[in-house]
C-alpha positions in Angstrom: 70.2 -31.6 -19.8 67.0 -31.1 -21.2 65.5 -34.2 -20.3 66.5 -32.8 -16.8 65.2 -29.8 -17.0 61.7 -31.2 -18.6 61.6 -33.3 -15.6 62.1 -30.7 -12.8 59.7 -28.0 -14.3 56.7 -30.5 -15.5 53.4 -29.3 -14.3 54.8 -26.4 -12.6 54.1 -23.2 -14.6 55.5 -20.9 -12.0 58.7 -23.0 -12.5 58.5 -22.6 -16.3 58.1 -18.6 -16.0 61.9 -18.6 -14.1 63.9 -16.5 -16.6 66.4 -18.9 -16.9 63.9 -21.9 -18.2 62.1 -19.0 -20.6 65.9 -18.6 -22.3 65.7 -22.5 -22.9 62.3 -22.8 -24.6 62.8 -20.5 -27.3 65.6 -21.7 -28.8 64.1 -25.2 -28.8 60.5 -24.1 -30.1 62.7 -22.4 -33.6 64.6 -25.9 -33.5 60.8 -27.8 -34.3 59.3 -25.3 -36.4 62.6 -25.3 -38.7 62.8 -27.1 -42.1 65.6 -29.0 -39.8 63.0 -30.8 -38.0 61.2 -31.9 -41.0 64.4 -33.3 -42.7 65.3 -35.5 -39.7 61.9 -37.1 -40.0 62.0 -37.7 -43.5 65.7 -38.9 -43.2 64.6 -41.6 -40.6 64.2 -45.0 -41.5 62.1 -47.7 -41.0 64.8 -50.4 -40.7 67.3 -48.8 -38.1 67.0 -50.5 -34.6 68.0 -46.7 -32.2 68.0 -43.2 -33.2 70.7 -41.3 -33.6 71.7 -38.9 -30.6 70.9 -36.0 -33.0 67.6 -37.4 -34.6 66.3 -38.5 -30.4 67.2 -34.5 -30.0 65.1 -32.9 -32.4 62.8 -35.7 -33.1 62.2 -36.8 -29.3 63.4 -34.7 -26.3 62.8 -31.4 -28.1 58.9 -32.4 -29.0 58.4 -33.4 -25.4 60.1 -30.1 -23.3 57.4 -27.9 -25.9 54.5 -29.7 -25.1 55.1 -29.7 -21.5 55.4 -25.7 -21.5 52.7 -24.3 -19.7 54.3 -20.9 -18.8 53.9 -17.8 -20.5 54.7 -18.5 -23.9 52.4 -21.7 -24.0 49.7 -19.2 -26.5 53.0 -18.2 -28.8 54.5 -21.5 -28.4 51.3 -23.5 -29.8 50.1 -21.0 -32.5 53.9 -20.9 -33.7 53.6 -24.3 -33.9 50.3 -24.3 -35.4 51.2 -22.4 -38.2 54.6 -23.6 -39.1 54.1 -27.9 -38.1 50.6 -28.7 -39.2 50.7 -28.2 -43.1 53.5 -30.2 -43.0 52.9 -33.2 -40.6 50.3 -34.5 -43.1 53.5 -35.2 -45.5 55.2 -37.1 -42.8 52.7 -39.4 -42.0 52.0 -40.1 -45.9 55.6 -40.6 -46.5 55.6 -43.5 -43.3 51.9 -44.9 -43.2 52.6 -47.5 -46.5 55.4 -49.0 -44.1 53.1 -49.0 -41.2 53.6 -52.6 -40.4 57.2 -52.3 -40.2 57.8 -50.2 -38.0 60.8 -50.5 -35.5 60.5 -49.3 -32.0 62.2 -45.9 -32.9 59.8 -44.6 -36.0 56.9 -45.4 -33.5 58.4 -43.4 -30.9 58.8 -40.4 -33.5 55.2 -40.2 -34.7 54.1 -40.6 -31.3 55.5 -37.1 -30.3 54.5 -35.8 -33.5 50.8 -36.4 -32.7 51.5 -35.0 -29.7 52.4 -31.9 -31.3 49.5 -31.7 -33.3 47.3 -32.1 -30.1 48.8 -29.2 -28.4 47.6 -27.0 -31.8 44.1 -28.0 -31.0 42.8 -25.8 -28.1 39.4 -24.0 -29.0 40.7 -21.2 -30.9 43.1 -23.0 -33.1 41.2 -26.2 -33.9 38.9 -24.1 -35.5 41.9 -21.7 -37.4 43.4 -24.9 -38.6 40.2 -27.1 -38.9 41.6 -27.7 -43.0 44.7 -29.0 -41.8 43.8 -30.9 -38.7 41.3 -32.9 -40.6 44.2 -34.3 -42.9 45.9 -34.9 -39.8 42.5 -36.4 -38.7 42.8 -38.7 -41.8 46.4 -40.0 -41.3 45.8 -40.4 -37.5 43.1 -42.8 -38.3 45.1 -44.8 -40.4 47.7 -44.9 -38.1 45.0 -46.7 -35.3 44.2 -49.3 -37.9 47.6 -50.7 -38.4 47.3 -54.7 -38.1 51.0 -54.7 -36.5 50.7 -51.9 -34.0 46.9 -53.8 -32.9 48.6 -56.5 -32.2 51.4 -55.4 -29.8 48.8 -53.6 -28.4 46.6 -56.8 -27.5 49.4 -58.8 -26.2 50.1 -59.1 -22.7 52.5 -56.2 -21.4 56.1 -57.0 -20.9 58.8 -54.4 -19.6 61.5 -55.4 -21.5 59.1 -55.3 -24.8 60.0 -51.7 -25.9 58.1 -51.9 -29.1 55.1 -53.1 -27.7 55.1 -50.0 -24.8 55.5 -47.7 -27.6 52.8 -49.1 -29.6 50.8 -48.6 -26.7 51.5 -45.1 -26.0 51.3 -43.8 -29.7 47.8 -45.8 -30.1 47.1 -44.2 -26.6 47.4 -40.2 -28.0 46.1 -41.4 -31.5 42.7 -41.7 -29.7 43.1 -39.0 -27.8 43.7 -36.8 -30.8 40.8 -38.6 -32.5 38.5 -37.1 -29.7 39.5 -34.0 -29.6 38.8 -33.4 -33.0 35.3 -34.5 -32.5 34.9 -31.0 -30.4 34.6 -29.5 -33.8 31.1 -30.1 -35.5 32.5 -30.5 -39.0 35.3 -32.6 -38.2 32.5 -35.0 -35.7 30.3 -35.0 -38.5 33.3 -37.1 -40.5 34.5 -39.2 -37.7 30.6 -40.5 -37.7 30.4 -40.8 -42.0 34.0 -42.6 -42.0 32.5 -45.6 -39.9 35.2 -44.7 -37.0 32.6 -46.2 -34.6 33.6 -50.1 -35.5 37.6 -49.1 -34.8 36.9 -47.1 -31.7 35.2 -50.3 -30.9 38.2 -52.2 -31.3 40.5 -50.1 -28.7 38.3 -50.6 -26.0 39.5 -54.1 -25.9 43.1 -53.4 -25.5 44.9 -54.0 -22.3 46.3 -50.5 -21.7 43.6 -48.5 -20.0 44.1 -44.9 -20.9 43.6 -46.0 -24.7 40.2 -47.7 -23.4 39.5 -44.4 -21.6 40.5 -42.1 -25.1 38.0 -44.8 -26.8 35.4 -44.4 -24.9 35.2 -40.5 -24.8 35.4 -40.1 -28.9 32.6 -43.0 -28.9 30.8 -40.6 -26.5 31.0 -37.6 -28.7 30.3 -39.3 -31.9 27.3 -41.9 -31.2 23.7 -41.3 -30.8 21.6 -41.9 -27.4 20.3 -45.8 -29.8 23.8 -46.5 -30.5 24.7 -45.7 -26.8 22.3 -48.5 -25.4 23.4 -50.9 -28.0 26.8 -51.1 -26.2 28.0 -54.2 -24.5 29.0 -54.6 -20.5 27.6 -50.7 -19.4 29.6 -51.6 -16.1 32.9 -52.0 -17.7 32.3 -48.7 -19.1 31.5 -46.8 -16.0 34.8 -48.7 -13.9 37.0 -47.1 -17.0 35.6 -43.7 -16.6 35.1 -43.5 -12.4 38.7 -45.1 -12.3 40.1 -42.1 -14.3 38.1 -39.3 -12.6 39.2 -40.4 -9.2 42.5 -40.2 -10.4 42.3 -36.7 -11.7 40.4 -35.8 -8.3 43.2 -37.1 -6.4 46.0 -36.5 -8.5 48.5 -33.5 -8.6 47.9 -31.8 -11.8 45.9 -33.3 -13.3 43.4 -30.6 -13.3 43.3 -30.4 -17.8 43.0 -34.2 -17.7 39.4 -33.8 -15.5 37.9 -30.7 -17.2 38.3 -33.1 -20.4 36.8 -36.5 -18.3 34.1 -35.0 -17.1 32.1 -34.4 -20.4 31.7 -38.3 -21.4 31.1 -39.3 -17.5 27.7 -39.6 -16.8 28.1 -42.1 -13.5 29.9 -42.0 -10.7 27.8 -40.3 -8.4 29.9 -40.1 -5.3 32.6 -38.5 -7.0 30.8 -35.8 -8.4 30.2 -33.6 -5.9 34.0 -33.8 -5.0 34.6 -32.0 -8.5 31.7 -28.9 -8.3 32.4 -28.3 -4.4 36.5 -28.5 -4.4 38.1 -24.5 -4.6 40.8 -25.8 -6.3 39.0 -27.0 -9.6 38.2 -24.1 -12.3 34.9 -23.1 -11.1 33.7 -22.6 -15.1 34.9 -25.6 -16.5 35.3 -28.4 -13.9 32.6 -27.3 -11.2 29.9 -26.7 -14.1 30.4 -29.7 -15.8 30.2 -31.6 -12.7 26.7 -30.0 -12.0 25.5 -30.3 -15.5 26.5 -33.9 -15.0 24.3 -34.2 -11.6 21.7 -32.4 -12.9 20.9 -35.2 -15.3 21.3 -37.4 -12.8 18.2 -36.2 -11.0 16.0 -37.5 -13.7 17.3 -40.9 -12.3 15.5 -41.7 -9.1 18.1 -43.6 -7.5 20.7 -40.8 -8.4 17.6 -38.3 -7.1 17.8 -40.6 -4.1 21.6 -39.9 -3.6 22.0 -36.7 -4.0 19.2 -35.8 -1.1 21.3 -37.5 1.5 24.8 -35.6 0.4 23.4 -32.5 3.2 27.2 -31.0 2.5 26.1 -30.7 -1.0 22.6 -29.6 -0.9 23.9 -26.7 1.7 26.7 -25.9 -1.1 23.9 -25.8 -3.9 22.3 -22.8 -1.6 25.0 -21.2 -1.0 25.9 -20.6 -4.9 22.2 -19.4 -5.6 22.6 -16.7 -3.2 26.5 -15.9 -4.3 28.2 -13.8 -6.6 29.5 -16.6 -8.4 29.0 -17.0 -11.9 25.9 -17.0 -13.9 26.3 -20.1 -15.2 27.1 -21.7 -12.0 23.9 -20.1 -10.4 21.5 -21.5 -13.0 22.5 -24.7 -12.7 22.9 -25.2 -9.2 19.1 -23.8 -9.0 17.7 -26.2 -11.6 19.9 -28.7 -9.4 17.7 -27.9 -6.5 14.5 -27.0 -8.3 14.5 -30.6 -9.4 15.8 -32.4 -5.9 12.9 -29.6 -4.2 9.9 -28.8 -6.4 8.5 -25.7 -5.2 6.8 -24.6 -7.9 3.4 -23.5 -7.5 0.4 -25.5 -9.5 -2.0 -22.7 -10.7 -5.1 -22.3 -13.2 -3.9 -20.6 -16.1 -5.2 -18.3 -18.2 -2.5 -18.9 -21.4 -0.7 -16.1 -21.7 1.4 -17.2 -23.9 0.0 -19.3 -27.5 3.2 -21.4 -27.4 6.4 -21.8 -25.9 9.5 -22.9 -27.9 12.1 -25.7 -25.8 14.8 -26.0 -28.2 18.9 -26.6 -27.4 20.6 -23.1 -27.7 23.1 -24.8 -30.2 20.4 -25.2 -32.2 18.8 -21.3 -32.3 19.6 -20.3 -35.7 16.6 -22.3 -37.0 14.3 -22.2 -33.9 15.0 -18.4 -33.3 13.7 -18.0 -36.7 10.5 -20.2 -36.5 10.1 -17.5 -33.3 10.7 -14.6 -35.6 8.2 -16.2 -38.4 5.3 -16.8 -35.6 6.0 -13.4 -33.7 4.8 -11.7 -36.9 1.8 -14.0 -37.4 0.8 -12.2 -33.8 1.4 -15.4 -32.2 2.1 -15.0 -28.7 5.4 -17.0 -28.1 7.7 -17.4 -25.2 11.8 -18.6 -25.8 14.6 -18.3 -23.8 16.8 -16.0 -26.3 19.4 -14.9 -24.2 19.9 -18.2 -21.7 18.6 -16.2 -18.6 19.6 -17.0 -15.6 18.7 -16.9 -12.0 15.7 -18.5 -10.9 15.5 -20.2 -14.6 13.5 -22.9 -13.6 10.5 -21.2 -11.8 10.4 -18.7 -14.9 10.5 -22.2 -17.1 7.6 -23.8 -15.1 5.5 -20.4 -15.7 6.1 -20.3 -18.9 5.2 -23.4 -19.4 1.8 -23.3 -17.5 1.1 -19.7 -18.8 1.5 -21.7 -22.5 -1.6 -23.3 -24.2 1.2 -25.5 -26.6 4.7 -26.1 -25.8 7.1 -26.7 -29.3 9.7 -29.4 -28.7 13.0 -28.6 -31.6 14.0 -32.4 -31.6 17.8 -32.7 -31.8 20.7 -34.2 -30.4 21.8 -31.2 -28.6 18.2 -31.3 -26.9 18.1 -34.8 -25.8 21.5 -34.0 -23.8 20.0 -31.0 -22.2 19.2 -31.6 -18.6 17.2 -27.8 -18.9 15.6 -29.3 -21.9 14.2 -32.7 -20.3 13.3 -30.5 -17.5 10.8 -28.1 -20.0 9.9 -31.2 -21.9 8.7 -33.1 -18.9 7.3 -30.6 -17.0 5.3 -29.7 -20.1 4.1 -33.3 -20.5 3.0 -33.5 -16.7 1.3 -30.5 -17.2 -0.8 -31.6 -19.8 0.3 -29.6 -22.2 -0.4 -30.2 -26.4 3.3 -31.3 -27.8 4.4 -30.1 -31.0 7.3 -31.8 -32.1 9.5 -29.8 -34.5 12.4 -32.0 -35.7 15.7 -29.6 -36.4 18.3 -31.8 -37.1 18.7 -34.5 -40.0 17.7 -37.3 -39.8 16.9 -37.3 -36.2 15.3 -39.3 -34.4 14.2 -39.4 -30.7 14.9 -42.2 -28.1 15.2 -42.6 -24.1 12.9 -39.7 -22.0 12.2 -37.9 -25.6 11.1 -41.0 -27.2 8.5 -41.5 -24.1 7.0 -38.1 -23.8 6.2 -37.8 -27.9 5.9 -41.1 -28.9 2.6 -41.3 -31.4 2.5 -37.7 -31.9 2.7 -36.1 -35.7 6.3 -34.3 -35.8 7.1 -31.5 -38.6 10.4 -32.0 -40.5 11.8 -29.0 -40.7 15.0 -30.4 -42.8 13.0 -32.8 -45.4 11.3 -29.4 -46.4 11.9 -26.1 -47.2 11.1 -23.1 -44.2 8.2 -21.8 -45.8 6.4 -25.5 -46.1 7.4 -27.0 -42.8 6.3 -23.5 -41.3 2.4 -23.7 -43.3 2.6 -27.3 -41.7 2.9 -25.8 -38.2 0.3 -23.4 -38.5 -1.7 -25.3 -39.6 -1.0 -27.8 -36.4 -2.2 -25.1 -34.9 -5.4 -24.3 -36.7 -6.5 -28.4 -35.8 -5.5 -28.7 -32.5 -7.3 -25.0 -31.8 -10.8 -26.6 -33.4 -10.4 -29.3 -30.3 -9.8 -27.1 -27.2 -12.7 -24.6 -27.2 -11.8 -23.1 -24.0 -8.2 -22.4 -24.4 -7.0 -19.0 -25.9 -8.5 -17.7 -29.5 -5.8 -17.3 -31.7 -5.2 -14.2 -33.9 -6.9 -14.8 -37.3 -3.8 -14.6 -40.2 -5.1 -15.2 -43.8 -2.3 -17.9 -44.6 -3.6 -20.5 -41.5 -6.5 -21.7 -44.1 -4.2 -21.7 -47.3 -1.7 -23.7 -45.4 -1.3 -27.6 -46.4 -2.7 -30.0 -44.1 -0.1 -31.4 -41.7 1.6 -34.6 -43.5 0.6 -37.8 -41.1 4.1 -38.2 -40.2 4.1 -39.8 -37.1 7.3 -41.2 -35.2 7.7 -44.6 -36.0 9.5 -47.2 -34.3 10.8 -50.3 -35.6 11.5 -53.3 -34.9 12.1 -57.4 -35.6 9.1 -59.7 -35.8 10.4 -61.8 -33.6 10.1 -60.9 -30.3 12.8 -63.6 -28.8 15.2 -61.7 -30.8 15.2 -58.0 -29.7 17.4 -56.3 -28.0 16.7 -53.9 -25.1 16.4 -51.3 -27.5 14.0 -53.1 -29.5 12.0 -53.7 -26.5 11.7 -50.0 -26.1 10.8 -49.5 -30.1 7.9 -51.9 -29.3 6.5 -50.4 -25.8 6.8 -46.7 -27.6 5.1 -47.7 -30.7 2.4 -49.3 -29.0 1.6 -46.0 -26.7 2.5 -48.6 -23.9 5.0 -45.1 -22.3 3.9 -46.8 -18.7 5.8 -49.7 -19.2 9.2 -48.3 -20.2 10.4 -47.8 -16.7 10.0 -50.9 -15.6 11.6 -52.7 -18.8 14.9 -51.1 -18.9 17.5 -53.4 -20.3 15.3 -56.1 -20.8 15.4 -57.9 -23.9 12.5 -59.9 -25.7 13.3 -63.0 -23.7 12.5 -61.6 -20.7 9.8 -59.2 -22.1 8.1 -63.1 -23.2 8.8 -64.4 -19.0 7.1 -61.1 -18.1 4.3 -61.9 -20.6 3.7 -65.1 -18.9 3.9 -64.4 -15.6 1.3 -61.4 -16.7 -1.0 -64.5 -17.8 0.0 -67.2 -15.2 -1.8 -64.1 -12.2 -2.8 -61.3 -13.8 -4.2 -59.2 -10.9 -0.8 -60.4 -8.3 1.4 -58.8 -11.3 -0.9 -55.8 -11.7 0.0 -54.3 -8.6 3.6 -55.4 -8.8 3.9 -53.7 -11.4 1.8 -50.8 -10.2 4.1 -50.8 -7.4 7.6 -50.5 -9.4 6.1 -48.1 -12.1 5.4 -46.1 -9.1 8.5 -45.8 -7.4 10.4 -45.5 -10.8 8.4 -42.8 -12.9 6.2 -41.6 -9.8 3.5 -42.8 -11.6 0.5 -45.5 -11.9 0.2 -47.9 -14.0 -3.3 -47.7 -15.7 -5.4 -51.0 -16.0 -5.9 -50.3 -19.8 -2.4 -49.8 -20.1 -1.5 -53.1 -18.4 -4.9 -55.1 -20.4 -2.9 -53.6 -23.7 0.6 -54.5 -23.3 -1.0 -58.2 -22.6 -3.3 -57.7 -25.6 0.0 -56.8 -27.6 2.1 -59.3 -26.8 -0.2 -62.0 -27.4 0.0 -61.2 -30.9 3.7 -61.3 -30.9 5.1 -64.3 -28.5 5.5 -67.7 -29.9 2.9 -70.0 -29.2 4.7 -72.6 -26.9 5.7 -69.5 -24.5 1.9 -69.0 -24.0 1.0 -72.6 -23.5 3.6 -73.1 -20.9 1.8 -70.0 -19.5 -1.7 -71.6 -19.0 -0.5 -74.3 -17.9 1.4 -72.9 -14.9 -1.7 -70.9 -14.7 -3.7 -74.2 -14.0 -0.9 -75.4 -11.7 -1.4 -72.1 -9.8 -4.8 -72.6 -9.8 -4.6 -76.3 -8.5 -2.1 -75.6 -5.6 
């Protein structure tokens, strides 16, 4: 009857608020937060081929009816369970994970709707209540996805009459899911990257059921830098998993949860994206803005610039919400949207009226509203965006920008995800403006569009150091670069400038093997940033030092023919010209590095070409 009931009422909270159904799920929510519950599980064993009717009551049906309440008592239901399930589910899984390999089709089935429970105690508020006890759970969980058994049911072909294996499947499934969800909490993200989770996450993308892939690929997402990212293997087999999904949560009846949690890892699928921030019937502040955020980065691409300025439907929807009353959020990114697909900001000589402006990631303000605070009473002149404004943000952020004589880029992971802070950054760089790198995170260090606008420059560790060092280093950045621009504004005079140390000659360094047949794409970009070569990058994405060496000798074999080719492509990729000292370097550069017999082969299809 319950079963039934489950059935009738699933994704249908009106359903679930019918008096009759809120008499049911009461009863059954004591039942699982009982010591009864806890028994049963410990009473189960390993080596019994069906569960009892009793032990598939409280241990199965009863699990699945509360997690699929979404009526009124969902917020009692999930913090009672919370509280009363989570200390102890840590004990159950210790008292089955040493018989992990023997598990029969029914104690599979049982853990499966345990984790389940512990997933619907994670929402925002309680993953952060209970962050002690979900990162025991955390610990179990990832045992539980390393089980040589379990991986290898879940590798095999699928069979319907293999019950086991389908289980295996589904627990390994919510294991992952539960994995990424846990990485929404910084402390708990920080361990899934020092446990070395990345090599099994690795693992269950290869196996055959898709929504495990899909649960892989989103806790990768959260957990590995923008270098790692590049590193991984078949890019298009990535994007098929996640556009497959979306469209179904587009398309599908309720699945509305399932996209508001997609969307964050998705950073293709184009065509569908507008279909989530334009569609009424999608939560305007959770699906709709992570949509735009999404296609906001996307004009940094040109080809995804490209698309977007045919979609008239959306463009016309993107004016609409500036001018609404929709909310804030929505408005500020829909006009940085448009700001970047229409540039109308106006070029004008400036007369500084700022000293510096601070682009930093607002996750990261303690430590960059405090540099502020620190340069503020030095009387420096400093324009930040502390309260996120809104509106017409990105006119206000190409003023500020224009009006400042340095611009201070807080280097972090939370900026290089930014699309507002690749907007400041960039703008800033095609404005000419002196870049002060500030890095304000650990250990970070910069890569893709970050790694091109402040490659060669000195950076200021603000975590190696103590405040009050790391602050003496950036006035003092400030006292050189003042000496060099004579007609830019006079800073205030402030008796610690001359006292302060000299900057340390930190630069950001790039590194990479000596030989060049063996890098990777990403070496390939070490080596054009380290060498100040920025004007290459575009037109060397994903190529590796193979083709870097062909490129090298087609370079040699007609240098002035691949000039302009190359001219041509930077052009249409970065909107800008490739300069002639750039290109004589890169050639200059690589002649050092690629193996002789490359470069022979080189002249002599240069004297071919010569002879034909």
């Amino acid at each position: 009857m319950i079963d039934a009931y489950q059935t009738f009422q699933v994704d249908r909270p009106t359903v679930q608020n019918d008096p009759i159904l809120l008499i049911l799920i009461m009863p059954i929510f004591v039942l699982i937060k009982s010591a009864e519950y806890r028994n049963s599980f410990m009473q189960l064993s390993i080596n019994h081929d069906e569960l009892t009717r009793y032990q598939k009551l409280i241990l199965v049906t009863c699990p699945k009816y509360v997690v699929s309440h979404w009526g009124q008592h969902h917020e009692e239901i999930t913090s009672g369970t919370a509280q009363y399930m989570l200390n102890q589910t840590t004990e159950i899984f210790k008292h089955f994970l040493p018989s992990i390999d023997d598990w029969k089709e029914p104690v599979i089935w049982c853990p499966f709707w345990l984790i389940l429970l512990c997933q619907n105690c994670a929402n925002e508020r309680l993953l952060s209540v209970y962050s002690v006890q979900h990162e025991k759970i955390l610990e179990c969980v990832l045992e539980i996805i390393q089980g040589k058994e379990l991986w290898q049911l879940a590798c095999q072909n699928s069979t319907s009459s293999e019950k086991r294996q389908k289980r295996a499947d589904q627990l390994f499934c919510y294991a992952t899911l539960y994995i990424y969800t846990m990485s929404f909490l910084p402390s708990l993200r920080d361990k899934l990257k020092e446990n070395n989770t990345v090599p099994m996450l690795m693992k269950h993308t290869q196996v055959n059921f898709d929504k495990t892939q899909f649960h892989a690929y989103r806790a990768l997402a959260a957990i590995l830098t923008d270098n790692d990212i590049k590193q991984l293997a078949n890019p298009a087999r990535i994007t098929n998993v996640f556009v497959f999904h979306l469209k179904k949560s587009i398309d599908g009846i309720g699945l509305k949860q399932h996209l508001e949690n997609s969307l964050p890892s998705l950073k293709n699928g184009i065509p569908l994206l507008p279909r989530c921030a334009t569609k009424t019937r999608f939560d305007g502040t959770k699906i709709q803005l992570s949509a735009l955020k999404i296609l906001m980065s996307l004009t940094f691409n040109n080809k995804g610039k490209s698309l977007l300025l045919k979609n008239d439907n959306f463009i016309q929807y993107l004016k609409t919400l500036v001018a609404s009353s929709k909310p804030p959020d929505l408005q500020k990114v829909a006009n940085g949207i448009l700001w970047r697909l229409f540039p109308k900001y106006e070029k004008h000589e400036s007369n500084f009226n700022y000293d510096a402006m601070i682009s930093y990631a607002h996750k990261d303000k303690e430590l960059c509203h405090r540099i502020c605070k620190a340069l503020a009473a030095d009387n420096f002149r400093i324009w930040i965006d502390l309260e996120q404004i809104h509106g017409t943000i990105m006119q206000v952020m190409a003023e500020a920008v224009e009006q400042s004589s340095y611009v201070i880029v807080c280097m972090s992971d939370n900026y290089i995800v930014s699309p507002y802070c690749q907007a400041e950054a960039q703008y800033a760089f095609e404005q000419r403006r002196i870049l002060i790198p500030l890095r304000v995170q650990s250990g970070y260090k910069p890569q893709g569009w970050l790694g091109f606008l402040l490659s060669g420059r000195m950076y200021i560790d603000f975590m190696k150091t103590n405040f009050d060092t790391a602050y003496a280093q950036l006035l003092s950045e400030f006292h050189l670069n003042q000496l060099d621009r004579k007609h830019n504004t006079t800073f205030v005079n402030h008796s610690n400038v001359n006292e302060s140390p000299a900057v340390i000659d930190e630069r950001i360094t790039y590194s990479y093997p000596n030989d060049v047949l063996q890098w990777t794409p990403a070496d390939v970009h070490n080596f054009l940033l380290d060498k100040q070569l920025n004007q290459m990058v575009p037109v060397c994405q994903q190529i590796d030092g193979r083709k870097l060496a062909e490129l090298y000798s087609l370079c040699r074999v007609n240098s002035p023919v691949m000039l302009q080719t190359l001219r041509s492509e930077t052009k249409e990729l970065h909107s800008a010209t490739l300069s002639t000292n750039i290109y004589l370097t890169f050639i200059h550069e690589m002649k050092n590095l690629t193996p002789k017999e490359i470069s022979n082969n080189a002249v002599q299809q240069s004297v071919a070409c010569t002879l034909l």
